[in-house]
mmCIF file of the N, C-alpha and C atoms, coordinates in Angstrom:
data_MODEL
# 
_entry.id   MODEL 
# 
loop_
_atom_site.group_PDB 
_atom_site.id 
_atom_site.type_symbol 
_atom_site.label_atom_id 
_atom_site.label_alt_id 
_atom_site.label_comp_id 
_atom_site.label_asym_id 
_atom_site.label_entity_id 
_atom_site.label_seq_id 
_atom_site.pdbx_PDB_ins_code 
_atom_site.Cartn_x 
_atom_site.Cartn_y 
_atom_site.Cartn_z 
_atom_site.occupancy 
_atom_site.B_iso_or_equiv 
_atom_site.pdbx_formal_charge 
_atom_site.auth_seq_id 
_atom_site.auth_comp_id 
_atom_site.auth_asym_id 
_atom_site.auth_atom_id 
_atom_site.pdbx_PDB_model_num 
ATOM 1   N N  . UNK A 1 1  ? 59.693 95.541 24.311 1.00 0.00 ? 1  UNK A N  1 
ATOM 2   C CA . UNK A 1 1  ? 58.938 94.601 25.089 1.00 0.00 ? 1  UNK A CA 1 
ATOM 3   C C  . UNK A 1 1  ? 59.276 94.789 26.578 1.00 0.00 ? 1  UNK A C  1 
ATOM 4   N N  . UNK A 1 2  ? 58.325 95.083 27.337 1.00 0.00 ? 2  UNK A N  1 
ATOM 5   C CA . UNK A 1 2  ? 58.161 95.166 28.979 1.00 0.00 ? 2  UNK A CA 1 
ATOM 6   C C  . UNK A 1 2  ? 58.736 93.515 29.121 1.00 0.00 ? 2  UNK A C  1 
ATOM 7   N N  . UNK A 1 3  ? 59.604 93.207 30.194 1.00 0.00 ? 3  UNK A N  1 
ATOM 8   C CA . UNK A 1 3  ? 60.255 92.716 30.780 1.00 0.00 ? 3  UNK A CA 1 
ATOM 9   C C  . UNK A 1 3  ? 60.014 92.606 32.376 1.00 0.00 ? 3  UNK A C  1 
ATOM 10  N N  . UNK A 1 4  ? 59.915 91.382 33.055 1.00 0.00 ? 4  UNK A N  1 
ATOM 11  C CA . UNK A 1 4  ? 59.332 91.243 34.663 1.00 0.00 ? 4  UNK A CA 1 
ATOM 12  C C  . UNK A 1 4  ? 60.170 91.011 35.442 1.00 0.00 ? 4  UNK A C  1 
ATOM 13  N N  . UNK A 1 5  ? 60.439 91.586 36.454 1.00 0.00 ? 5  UNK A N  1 
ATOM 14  C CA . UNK A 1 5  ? 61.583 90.954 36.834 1.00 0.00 ? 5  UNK A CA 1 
ATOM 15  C C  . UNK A 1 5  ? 61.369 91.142 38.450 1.00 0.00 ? 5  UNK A C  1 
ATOM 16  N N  . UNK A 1 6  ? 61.589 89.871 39.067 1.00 0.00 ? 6  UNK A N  1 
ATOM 17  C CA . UNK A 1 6  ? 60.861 89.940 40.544 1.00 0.00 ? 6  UNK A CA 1 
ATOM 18  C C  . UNK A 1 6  ? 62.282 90.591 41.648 1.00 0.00 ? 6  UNK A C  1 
ATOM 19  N N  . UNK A 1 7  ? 61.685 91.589 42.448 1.00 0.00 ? 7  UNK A N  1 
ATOM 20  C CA . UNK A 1 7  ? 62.910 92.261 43.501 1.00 0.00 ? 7  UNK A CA 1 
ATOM 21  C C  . UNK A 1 7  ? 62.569 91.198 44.131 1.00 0.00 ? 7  UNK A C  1 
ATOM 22  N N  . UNK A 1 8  ? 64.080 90.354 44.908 1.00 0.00 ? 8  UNK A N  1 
ATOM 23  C CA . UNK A 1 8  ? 63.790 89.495 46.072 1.00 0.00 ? 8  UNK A CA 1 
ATOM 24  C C  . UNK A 1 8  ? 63.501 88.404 45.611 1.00 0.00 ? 8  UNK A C  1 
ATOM 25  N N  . UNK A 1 9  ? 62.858 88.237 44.731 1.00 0.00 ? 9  UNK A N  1 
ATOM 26  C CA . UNK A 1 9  ? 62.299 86.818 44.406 1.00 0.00 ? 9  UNK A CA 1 
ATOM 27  C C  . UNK A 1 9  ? 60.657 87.024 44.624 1.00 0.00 ? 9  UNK A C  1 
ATOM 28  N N  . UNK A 1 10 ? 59.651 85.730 44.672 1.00 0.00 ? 10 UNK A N  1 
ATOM 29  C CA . UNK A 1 10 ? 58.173 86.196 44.721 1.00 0.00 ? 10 UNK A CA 1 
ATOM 30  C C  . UNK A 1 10 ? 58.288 86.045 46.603 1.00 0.00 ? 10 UNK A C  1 
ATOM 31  N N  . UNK A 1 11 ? 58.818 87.322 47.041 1.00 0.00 ? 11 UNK A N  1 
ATOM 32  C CA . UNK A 1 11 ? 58.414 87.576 48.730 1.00 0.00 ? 11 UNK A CA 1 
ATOM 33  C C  . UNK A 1 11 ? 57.559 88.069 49.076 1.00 0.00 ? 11 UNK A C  1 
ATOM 34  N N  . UNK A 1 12 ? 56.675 88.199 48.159 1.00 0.00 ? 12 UNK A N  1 
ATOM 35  C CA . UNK A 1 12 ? 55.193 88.033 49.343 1.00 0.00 ? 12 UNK A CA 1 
ATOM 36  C C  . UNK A 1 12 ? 54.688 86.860 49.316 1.00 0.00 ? 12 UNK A C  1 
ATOM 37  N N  . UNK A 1 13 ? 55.197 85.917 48.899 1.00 0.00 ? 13 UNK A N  1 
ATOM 38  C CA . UNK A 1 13 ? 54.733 84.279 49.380 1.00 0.00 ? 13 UNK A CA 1 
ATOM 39  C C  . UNK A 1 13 ? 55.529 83.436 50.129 1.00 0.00 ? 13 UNK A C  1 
ATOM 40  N N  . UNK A 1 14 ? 56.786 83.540 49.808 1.00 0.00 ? 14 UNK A N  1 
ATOM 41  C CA . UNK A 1 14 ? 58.558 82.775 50.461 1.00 0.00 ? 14 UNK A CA 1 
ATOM 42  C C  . UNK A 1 14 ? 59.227 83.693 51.181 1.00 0.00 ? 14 UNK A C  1 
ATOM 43  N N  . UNK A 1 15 ? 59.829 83.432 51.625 1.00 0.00 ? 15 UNK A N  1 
ATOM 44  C CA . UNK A 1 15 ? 60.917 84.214 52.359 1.00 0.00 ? 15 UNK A CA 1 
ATOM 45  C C  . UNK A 1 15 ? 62.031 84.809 51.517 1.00 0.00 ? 15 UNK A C  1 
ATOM 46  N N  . UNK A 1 16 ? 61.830 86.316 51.317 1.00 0.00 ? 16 UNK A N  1 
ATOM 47  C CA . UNK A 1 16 ? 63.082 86.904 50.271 1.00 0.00 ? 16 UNK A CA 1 
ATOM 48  C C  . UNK A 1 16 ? 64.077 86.476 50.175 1.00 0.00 ? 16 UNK A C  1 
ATOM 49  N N  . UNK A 1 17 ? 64.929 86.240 48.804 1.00 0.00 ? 17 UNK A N  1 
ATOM 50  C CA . UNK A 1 17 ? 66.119 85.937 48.750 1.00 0.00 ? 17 UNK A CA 1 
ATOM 51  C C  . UNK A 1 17 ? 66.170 84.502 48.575 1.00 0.00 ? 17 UNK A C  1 
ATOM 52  N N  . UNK A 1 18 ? 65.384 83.888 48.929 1.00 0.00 ? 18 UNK A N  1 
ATOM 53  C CA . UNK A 1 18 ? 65.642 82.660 49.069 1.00 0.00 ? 18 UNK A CA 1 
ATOM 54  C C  . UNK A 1 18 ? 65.443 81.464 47.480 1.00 0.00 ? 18 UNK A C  1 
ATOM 55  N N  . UNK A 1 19 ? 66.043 80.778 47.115 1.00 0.00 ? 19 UNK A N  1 
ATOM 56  C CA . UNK A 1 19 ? 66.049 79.645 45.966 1.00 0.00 ? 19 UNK A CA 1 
ATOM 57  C C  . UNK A 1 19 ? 64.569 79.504 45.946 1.00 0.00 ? 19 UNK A C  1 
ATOM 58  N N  . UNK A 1 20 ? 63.487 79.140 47.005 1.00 0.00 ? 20 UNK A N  1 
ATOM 59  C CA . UNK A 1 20 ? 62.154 78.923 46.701 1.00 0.00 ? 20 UNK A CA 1 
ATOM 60  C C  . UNK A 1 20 ? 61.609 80.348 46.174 1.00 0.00 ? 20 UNK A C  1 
ATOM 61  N N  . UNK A 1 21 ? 61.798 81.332 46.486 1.00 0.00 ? 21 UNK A N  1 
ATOM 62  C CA . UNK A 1 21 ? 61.281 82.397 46.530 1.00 0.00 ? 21 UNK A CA 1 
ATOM 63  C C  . UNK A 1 21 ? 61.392 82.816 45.033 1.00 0.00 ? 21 UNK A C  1 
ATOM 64  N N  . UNK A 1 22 ? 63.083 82.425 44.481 1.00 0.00 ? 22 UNK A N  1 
ATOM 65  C CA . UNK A 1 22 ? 63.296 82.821 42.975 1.00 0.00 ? 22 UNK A CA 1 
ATOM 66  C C  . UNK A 1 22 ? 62.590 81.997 42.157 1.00 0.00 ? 22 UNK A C  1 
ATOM 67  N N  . UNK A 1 23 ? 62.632 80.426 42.482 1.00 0.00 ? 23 UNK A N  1 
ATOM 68  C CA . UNK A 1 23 ? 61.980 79.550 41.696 1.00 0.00 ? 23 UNK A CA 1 
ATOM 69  C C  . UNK A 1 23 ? 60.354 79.831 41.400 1.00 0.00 ? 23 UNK A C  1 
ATOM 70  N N  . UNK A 1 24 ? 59.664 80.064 42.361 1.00 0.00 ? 24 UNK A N  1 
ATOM 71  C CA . UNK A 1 24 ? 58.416 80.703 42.512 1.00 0.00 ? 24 UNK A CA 1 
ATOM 72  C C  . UNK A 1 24 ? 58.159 81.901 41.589 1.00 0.00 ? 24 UNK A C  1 
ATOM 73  N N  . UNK A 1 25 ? 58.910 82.402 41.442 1.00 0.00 ? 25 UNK A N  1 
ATOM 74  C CA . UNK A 1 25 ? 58.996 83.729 40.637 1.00 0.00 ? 25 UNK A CA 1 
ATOM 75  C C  . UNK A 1 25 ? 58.733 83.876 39.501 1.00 0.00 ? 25 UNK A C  1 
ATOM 76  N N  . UNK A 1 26 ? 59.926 82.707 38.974 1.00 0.00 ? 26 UNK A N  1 
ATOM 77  C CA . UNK A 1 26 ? 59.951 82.082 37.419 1.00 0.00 ? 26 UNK A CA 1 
ATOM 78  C C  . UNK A 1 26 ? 58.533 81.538 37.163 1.00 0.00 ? 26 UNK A C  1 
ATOM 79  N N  . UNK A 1 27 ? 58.671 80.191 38.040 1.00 0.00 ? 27 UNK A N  1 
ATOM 80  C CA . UNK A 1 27 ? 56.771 79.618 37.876 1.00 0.00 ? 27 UNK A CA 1 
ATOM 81  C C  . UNK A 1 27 ? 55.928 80.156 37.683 1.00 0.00 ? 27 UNK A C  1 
ATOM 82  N N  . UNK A 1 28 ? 55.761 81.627 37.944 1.00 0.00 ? 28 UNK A N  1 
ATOM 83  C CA . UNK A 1 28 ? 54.326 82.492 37.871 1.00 0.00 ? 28 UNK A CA 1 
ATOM 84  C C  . UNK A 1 28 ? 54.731 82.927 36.613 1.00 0.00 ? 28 UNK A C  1 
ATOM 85  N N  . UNK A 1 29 ? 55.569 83.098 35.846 1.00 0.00 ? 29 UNK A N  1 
ATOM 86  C CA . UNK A 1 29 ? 56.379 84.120 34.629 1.00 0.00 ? 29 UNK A CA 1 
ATOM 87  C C  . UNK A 1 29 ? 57.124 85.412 34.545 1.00 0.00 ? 29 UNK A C  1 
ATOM 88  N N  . UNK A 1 30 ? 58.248 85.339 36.200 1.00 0.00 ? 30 UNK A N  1 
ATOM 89  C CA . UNK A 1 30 ? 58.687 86.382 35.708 1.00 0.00 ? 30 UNK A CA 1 
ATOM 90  C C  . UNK A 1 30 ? 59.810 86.161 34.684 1.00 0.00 ? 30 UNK A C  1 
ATOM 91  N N  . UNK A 1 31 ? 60.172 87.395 34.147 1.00 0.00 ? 31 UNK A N  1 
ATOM 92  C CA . UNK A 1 31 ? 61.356 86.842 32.685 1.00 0.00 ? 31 UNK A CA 1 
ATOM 93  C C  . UNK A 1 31 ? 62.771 86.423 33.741 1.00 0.00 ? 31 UNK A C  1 
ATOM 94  N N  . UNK A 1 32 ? 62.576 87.161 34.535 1.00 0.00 ? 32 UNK A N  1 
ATOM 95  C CA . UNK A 1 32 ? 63.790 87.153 36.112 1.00 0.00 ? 32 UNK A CA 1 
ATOM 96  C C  . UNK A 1 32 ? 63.715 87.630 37.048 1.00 0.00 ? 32 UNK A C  1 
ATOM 97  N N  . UNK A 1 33 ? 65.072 87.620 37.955 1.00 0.00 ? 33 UNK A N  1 
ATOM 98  C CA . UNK A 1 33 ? 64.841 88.549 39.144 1.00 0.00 ? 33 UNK A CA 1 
ATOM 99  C C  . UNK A 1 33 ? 66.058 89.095 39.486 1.00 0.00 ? 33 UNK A C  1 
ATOM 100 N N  . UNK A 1 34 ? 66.232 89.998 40.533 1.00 0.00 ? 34 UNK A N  1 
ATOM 101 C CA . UNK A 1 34 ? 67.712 90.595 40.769 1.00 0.00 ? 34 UNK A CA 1 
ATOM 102 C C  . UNK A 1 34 ? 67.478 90.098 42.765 1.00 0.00 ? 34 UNK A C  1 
ATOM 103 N N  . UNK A 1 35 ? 69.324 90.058 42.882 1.00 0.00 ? 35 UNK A N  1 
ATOM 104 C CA . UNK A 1 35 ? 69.499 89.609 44.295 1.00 0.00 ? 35 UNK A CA 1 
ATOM 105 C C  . UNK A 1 35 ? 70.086 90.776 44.459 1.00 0.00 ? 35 UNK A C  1 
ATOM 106 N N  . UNK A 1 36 ? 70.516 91.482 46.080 1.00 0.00 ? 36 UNK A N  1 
ATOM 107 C CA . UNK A 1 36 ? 71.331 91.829 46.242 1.00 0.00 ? 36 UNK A CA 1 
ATOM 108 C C  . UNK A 1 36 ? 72.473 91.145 47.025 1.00 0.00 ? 36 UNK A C  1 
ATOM 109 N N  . UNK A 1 37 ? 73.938 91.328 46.788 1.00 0.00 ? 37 UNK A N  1 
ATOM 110 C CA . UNK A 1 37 ? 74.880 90.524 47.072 1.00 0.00 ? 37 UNK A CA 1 
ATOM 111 C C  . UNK A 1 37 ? 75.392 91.165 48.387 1.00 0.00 ? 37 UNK A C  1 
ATOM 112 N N  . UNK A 1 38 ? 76.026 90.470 49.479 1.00 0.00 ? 38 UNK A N  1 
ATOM 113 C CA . UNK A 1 38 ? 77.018 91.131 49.960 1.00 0.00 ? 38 UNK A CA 1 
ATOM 114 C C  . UNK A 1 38 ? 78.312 90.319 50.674 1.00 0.00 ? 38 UNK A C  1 
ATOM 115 N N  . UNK A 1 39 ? 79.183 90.851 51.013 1.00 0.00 ? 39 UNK A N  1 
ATOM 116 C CA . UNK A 1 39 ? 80.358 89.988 51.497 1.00 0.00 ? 39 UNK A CA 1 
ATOM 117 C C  . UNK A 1 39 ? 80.308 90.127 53.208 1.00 0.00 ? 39 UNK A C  1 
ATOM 118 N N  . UNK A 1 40 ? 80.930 88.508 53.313 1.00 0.00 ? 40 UNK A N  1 
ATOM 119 C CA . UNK A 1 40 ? 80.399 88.930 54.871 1.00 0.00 ? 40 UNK A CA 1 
ATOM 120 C C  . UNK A 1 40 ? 82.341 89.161 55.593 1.00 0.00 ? 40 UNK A C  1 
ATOM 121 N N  . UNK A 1 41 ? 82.350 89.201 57.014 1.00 0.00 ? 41 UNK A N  1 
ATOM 122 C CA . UNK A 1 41 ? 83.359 89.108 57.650 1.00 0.00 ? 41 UNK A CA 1 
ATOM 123 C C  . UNK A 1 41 ? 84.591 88.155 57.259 1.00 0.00 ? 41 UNK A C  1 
ATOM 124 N N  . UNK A 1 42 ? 84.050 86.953 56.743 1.00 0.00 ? 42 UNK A N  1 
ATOM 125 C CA . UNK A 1 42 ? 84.453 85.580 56.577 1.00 0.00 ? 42 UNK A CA 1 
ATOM 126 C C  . UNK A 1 42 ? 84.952 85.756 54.683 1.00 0.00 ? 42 UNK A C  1 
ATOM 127 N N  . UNK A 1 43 ? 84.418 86.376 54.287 1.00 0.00 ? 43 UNK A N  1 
ATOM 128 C CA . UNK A 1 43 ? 84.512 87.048 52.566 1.00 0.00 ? 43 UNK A CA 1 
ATOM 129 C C  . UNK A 1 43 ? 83.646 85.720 52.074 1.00 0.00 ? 43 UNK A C  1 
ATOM 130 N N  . UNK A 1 44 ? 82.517 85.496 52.484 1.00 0.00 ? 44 UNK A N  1 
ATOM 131 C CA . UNK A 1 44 ? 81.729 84.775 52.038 1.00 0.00 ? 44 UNK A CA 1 
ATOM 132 C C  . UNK A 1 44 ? 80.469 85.185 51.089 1.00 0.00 ? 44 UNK A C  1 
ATOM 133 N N  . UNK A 1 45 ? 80.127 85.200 49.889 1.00 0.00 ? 45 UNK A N  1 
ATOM 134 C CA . UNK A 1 45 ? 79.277 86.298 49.300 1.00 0.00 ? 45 UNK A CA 1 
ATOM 135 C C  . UNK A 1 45 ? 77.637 85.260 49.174 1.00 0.00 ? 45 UNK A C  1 
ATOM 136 N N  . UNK A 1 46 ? 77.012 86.573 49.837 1.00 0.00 ? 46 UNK A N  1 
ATOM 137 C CA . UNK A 1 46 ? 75.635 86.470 50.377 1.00 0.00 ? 46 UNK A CA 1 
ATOM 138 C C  . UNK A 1 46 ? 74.886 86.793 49.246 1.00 0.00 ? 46 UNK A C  1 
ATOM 139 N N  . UNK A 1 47 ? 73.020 86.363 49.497 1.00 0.00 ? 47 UNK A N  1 
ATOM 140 C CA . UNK A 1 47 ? 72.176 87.075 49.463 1.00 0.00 ? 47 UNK A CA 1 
ATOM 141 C C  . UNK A 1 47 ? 71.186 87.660 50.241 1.00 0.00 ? 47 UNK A C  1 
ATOM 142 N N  . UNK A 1 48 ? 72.044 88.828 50.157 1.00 0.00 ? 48 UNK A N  1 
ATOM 143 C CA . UNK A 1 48 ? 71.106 89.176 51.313 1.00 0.00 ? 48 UNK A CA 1 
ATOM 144 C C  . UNK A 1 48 ? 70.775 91.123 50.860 1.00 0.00 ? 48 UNK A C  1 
ATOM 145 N N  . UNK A 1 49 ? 69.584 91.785 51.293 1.00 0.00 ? 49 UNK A N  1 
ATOM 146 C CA . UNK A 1 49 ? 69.119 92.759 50.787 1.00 0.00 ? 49 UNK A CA 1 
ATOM 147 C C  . UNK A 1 49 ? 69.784 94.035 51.651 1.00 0.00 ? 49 UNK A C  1 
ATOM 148 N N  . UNK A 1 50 ? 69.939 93.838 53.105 1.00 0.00 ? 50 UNK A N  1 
ATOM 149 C CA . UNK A 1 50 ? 70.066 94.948 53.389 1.00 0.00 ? 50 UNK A CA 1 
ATOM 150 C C  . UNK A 1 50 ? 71.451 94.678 54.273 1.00 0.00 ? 50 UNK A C  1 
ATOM 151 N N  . UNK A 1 51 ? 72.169 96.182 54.774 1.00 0.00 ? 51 UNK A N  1 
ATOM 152 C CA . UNK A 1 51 ? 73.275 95.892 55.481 1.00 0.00 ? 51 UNK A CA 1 
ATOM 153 C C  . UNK A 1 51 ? 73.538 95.464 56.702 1.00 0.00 ? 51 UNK A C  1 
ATOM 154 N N  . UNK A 1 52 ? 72.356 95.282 57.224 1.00 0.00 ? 52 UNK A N  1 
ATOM 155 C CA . UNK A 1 52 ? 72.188 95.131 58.614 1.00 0.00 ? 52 UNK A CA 1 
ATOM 156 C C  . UNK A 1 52 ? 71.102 93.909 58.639 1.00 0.00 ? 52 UNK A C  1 
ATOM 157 N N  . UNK A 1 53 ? 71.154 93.176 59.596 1.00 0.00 ? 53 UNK A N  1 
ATOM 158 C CA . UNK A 1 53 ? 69.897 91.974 59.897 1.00 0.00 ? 53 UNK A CA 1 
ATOM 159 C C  . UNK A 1 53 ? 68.948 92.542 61.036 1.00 0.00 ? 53 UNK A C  1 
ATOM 160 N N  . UNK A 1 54 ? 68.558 93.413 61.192 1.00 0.00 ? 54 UNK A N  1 
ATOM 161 C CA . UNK A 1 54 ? 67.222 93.567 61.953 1.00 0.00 ? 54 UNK A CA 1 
ATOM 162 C C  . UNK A 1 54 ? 66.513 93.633 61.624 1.00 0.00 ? 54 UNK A C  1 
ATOM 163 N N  . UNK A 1 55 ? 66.051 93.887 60.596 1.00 0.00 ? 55 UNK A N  1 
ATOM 164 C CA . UNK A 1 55 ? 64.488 93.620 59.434 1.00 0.00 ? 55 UNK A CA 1 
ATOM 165 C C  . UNK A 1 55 ? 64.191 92.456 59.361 1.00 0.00 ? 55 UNK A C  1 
ATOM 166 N N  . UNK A 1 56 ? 65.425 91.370 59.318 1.00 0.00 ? 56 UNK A N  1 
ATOM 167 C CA . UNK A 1 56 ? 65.307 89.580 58.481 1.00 0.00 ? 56 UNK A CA 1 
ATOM 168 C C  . UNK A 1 56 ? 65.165 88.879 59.916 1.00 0.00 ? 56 UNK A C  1 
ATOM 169 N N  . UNK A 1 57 ? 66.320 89.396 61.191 1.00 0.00 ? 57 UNK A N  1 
ATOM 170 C CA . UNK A 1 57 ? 66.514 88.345 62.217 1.00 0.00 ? 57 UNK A CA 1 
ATOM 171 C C  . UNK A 1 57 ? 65.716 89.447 63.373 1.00 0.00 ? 57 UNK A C  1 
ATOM 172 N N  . UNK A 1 58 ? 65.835 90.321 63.605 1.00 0.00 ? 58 UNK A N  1 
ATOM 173 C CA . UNK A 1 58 ? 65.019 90.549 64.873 1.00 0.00 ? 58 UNK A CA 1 
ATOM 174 C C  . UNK A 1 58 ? 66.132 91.525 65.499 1.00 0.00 ? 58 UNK A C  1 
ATOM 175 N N  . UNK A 1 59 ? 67.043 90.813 65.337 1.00 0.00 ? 59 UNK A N  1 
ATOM 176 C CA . UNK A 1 59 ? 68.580 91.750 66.298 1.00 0.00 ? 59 UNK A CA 1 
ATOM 177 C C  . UNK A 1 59 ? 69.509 92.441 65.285 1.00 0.00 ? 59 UNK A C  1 
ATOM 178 N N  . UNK A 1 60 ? 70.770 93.242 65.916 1.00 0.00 ? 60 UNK A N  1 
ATOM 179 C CA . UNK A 1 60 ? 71.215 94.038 65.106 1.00 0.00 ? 60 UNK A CA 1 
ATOM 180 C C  . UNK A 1 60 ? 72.539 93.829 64.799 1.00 0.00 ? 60 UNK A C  1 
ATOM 181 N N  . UNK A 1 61 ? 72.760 93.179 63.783 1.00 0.00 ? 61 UNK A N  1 
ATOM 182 C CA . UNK A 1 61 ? 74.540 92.832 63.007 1.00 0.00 ? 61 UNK A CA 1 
ATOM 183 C C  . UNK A 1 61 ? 74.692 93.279 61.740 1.00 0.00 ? 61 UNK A C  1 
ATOM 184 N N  . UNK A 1 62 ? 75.723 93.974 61.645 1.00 0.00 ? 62 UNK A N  1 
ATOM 185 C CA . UNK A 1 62 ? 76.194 94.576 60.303 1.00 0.00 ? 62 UNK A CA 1 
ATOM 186 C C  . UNK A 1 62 ? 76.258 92.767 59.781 1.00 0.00 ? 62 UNK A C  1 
ATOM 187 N N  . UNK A 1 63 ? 76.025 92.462 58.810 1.00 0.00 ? 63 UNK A N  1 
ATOM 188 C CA . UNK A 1 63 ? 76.448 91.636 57.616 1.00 0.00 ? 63 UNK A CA 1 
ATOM 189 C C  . UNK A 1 63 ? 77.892 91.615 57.560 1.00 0.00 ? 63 UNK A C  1 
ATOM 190 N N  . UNK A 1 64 ? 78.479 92.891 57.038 1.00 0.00 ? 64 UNK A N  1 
ATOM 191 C CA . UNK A 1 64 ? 79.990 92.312 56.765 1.00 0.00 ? 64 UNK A CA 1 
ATOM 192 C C  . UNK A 1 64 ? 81.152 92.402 58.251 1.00 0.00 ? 64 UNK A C  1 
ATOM 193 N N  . UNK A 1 65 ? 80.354 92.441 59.746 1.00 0.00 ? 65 UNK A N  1 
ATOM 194 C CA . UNK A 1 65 ? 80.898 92.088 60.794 1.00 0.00 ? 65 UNK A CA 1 
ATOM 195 C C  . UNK A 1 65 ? 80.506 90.370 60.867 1.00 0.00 ? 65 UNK A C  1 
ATOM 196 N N  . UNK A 1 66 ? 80.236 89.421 60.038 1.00 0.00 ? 66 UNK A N  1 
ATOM 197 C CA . UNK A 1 66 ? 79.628 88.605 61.133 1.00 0.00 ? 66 UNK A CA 1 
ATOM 198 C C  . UNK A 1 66 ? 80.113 87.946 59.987 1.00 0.00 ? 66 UNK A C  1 
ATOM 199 N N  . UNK A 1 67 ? 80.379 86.231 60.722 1.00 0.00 ? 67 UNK A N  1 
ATOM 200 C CA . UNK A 1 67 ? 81.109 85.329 60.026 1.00 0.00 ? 67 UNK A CA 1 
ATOM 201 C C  . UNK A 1 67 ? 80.155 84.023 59.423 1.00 0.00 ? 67 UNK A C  1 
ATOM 202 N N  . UNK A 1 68 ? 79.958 83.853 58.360 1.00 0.00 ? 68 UNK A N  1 
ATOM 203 C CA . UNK A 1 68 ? 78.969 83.099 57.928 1.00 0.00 ? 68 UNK A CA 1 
ATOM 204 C C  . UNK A 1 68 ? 79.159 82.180 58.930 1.00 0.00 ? 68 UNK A C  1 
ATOM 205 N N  . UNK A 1 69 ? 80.603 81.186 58.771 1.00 0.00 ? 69 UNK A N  1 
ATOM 206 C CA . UNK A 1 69 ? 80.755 79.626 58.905 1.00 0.00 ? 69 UNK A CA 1 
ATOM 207 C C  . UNK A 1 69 ? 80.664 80.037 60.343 1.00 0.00 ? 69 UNK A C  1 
# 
């Protein structure tokens, strides 16, 4: 049995990664979804997709340089 499983969550409607985005996901029927994790400066564990934030924020920070809190 084929199995659905949303990358990101449903991001072409929410903002990736995000609790609405997964919940949305489920609601339409996916069976699930996968996050990617990462640890930040602070050893705080994220979701977040890529290693760097210039795709998500505009400017350029490694993820595991930067301190959540």
């Amino acid at each position: 049995m084929v199995k659905i499983f949303a990358h990101r969550g449903f991001s072409h409607k929410y903002p990736e990664m995000t609790r609405i985005a997964y919940q949305a996901a489920i609601d339409v029927g996916a069976d699930g979804f996968e996050c990617d994790v990462r640890l930040t400066k602070d050893k705080k564990v994220i979701c977040f997709h890529d290693g760097n934030t210039m795709r998500i924020t505009g400017s350029y920070g490694l993820v595991s340089k930067i301190d959540l809190e």
